[in-house]
C-alpha positions in Angstrom: 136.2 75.2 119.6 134.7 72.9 117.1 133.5 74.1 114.3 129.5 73.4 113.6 128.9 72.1 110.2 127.3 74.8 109.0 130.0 77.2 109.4 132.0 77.8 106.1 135.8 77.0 106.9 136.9 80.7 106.2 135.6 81.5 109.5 137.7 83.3 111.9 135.9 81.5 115.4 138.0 83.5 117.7 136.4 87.3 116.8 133.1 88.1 117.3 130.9 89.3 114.2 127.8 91.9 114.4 125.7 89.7 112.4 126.0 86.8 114.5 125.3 88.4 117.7 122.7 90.3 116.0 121.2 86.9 115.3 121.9 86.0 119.1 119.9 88.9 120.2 116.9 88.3 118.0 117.4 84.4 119.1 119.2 82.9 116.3 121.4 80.2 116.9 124.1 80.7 113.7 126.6 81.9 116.1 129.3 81.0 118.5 130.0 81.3 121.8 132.8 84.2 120.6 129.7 85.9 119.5 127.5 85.6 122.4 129.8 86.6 124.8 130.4 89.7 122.8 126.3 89.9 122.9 126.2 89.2 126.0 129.0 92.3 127.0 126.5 94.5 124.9 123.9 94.1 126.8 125.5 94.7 130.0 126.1 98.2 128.5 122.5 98.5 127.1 120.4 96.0 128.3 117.5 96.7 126.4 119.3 95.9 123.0 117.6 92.4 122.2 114.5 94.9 121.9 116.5 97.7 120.1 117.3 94.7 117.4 113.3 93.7 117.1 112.6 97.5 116.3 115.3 97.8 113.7 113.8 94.7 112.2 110.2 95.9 112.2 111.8 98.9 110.6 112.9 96.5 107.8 109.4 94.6 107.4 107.5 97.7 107.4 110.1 99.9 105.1 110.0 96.4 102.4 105.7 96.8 102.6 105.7 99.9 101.9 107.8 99.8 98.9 105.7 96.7 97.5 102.8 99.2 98.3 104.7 101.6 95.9 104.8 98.5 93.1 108.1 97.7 93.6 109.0 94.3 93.3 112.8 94.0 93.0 115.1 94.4 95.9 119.0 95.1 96.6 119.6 94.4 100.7 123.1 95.1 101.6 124.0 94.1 105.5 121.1 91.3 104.9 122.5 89.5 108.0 121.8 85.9 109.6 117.9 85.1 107.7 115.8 85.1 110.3 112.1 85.2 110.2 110.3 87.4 107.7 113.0 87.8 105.5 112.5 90.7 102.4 111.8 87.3 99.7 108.9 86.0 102.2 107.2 89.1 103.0 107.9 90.2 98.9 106.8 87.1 97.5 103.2 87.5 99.5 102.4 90.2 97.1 104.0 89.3 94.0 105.5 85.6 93.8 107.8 86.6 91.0 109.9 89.7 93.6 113.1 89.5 93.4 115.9 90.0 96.0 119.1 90.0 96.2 121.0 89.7 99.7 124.3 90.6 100.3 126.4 90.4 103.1 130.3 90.5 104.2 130.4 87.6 107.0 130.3 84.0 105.2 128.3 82.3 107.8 125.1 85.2 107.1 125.7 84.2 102.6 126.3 80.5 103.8 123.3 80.0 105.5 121.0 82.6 103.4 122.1 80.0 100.2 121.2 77.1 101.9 117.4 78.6 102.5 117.3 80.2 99.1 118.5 77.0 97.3 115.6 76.2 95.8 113.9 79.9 94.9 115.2 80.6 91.6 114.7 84.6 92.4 116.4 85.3 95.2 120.1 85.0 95.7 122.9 85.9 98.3 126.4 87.7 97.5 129.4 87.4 100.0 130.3 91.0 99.3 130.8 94.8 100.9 129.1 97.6 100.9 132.8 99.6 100.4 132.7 97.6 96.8 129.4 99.1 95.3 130.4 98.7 91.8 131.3 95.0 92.9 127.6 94.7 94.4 126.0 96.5 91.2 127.9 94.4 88.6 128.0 91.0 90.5 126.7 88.4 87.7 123.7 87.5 89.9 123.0 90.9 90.5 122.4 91.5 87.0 120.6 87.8 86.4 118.0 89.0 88.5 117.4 93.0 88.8 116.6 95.2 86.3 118.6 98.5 87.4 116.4 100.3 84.6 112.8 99.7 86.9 112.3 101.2 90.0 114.5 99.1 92.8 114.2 98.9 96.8 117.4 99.1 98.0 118.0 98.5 101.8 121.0 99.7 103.9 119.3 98.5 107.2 121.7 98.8 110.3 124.8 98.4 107.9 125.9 102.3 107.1 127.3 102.7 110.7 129.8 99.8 109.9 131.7 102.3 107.3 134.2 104.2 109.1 134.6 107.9 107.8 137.7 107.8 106.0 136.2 105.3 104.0 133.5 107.9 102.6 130.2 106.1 103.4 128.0 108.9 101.9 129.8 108.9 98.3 129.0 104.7 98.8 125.5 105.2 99.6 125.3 108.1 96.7 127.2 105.5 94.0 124.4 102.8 94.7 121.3 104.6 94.3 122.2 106.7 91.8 123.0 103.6 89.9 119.2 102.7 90.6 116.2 104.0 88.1 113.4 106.9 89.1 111.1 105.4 91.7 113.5 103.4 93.3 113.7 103.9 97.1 116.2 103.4 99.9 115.6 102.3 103.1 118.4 103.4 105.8 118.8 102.6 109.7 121.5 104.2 111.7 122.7 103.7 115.2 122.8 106.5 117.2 124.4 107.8 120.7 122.3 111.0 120.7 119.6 109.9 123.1 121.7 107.6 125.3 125.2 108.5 124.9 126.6 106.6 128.2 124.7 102.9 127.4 124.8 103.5 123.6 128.8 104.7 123.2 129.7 101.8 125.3 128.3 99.5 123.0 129.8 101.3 120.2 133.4 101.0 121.9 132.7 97.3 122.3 131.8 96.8 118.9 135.9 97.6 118.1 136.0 94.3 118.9 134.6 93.2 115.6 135.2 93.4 111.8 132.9 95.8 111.3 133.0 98.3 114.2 130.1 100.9 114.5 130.9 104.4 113.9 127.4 106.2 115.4 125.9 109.3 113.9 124.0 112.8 114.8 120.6 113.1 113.4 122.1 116.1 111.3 124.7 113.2 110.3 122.7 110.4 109.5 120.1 113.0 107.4 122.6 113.8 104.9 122.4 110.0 103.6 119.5 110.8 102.1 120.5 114.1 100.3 119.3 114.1 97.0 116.8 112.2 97.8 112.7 113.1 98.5 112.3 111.3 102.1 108.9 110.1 102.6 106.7 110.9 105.6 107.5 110.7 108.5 111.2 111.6 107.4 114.0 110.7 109.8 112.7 109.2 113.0 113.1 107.1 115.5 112.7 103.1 114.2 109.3 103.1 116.2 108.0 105.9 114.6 108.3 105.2 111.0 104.4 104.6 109.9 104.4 102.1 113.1 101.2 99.6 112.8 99.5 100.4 116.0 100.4 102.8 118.9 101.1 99.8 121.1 104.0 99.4 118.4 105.8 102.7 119.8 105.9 102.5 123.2 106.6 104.9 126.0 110.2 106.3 124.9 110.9 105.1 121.3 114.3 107.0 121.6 115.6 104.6 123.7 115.6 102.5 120.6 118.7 104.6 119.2 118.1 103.9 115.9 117.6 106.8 113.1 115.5 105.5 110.2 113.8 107.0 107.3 113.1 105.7 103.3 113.8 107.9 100.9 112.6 108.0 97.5 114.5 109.0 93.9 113.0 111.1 91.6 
């Protein structure tokens, strides 16, 4: 296929990537027809998903309020994805214009096009990096330029910790970053989940072999211990609708059939 201008020439066009079709499903258009037919395949096995996406991204506007509630204005996202609308520096930069973020992603097109949007804000930046590299994240010249690791930091690990396989020890990966991070800081985590629909939702898991980043999904019991040592904040591990939703219209009938596990915890 040709290759859209936009698109960095590292990219591999015939595999599908998670972040594009993620930005497929909340009705991006960085992403190739690779991509959507992957989407599309996901949905056939879960064909609510373009709505499990939205809720995982509410997760991510409400989790990044409520840390700027708690006077943090400095934040580490790590699986920042495709922008899309209300990214953390637009909904940050409401309360304090001087926040700080720094995005960070493994798939070129998501740190391609996030550095053409941040071009011209001096305070945000995005890092082509992985989460398996935290001292790489933590140490990254940029990451230094712009957060202060000795104030309290938000650190979001939004619908990325199910892309580390086991043997590749994604609790010691989570524990390395925020311990790295000072007292106050918080860490936002959502984690797919086959607990609630195991047929529709473990399909889509096998399907996402397909990509660079495959999903490994959690237990509850699984997905809590990411946040030990860590005080979780009310409501604690739910399901993405549940955490401090907006209105009651924002939860819906079954918000388990969003099969995402989310909760923020806090370091002390």
């Amino acid at each position: 296929m040709e290759r859209p201008d936009w698109a960095p020439d590292n990219i591999d066009l015939s595999r599908p990537s998670v972040a594009r079709a993620y930005d497929y499903w909340l009705g991006g258009s960085h992403n190739f027809e690779v991509d959507r037919e992957f989407a599309r395949q996901a949905m056939a096995a879960v064909p609510d998903l373009r709505l499990v996406a939205r809720a995982n991204r509410e997760f991510l506007h409400r989790a990044v309020r409520f840390m700027l509630d708690q006077g943090i204005r400095q934040f580490l996202d790590i699986g920042s994805g495709i922008p899309t609308v209300g990214n953390v520096h637009e909904i940050a930069e409401r309360v304090d214009p001087d926040a700080r973020v720094v995005y960070v992603d493994i798939d070129p097109v998501a740190v391609a096009h996030s550095e053409q949007i941040l071009a011209d804000r001096p305070n945000a930046v995005a890092l082509l990096e992985d989460l398996r590299h935290p001292e790489a994240i933590l140490d990254h010249p940029e990451t230094r330029r712009l957060l202060d690791l000795d104030q309290p930091v938000g650190l979001l690990l939004v619908s990325v910790v199910h892309a580390i396989p086991d043997q590749d020890d994604p609790y010691g990966l989570v524990k390395r970053l925020w311990t790295a991070l000072a007292p106050g800081s918080c860490v936002a985590i959502s984690h797919v989940t086959t607990d609630s629909r195991p047929d529709e939702m473990g399909a889509g898991a096998r399907l996402s072999g397909r990509t660079q980043t495959p999903v490994t999904a959690r237990t509850r019991s699984e997905v809590a211990a990411f946040f030990t040592g860590l005080d979780l904040v009310e409501p604690g591990l739910v399901w993405s609708p549940l955490w401090r939703p907006e209105s009651p219209a924002d939860v819906g009938e079954h918000p388990e059939r969003m099969s995402f596990y989310v909760g923020v915890g806090r370091r002390t």
